[in-house]
N, C-alpha and C positions, 0 to 999 in steps of 0.2 A: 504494500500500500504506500499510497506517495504520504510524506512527508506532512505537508499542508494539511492531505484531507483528515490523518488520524491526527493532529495536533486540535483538527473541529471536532470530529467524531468523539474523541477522548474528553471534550471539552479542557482542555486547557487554554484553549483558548477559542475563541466565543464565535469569529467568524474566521473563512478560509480565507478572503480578503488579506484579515490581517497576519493568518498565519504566514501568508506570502510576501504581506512587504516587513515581516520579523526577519523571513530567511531571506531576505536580499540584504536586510543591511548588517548579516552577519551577527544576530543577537542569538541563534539557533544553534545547537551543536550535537551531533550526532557522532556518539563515541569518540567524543575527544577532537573531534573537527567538525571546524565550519559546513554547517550543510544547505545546499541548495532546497528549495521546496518540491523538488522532482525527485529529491534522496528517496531510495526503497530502503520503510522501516520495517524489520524482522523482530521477531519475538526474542528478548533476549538482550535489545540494544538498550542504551544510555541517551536520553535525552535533556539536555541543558539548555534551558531557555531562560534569558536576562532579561529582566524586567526593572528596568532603571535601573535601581539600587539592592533590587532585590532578584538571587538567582535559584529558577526550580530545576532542582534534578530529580527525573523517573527511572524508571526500568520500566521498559514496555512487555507486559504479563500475556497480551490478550490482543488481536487482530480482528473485530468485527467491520464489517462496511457499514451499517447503520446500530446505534445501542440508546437505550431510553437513558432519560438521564439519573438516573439512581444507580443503574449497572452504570457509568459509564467509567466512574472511579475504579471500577473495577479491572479496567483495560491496564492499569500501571503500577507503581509503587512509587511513595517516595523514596528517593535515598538520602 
């Protein structure tokens, strides 16, 4: 799955819009590198997303194409 759309789907973030202009300007990271919003996310990986001053790290647990939003927390882990 691309990048963008599980960053919506997982809700981390709120629209695909924005998940795409986060990973253009390089606020995104995919196991330790800068990732483009066309990155293929695998069950398994690390995601780091900066948010100003504040940065979340997941583990992505779970790969649906569409999840209600109560499961959707479910898709990851913090770390």
């Amino acid at each position: 799955m691309r990048l963008d759309k599980y960053l919506k789907v997982s809700r981390l973030i709120k629209r695909r819009t924005v998940a795409n202009e986060a990973c253009d300007a390089g606020r995104v990271l995919l196991n330790d590198k800068v990732a483009r919003a066309s990155a293929d996310v695998k069950i398994g990986d690390v995601i780091e997303i900066q948010f100003g001053t504040r940065n979340v790290k997941v583990e992505v647990l779970s790969i649906q194409d569409s999840e209600k939003k109560e499961a959707a927390a479910e898709m990851y882990k913090y770390l």
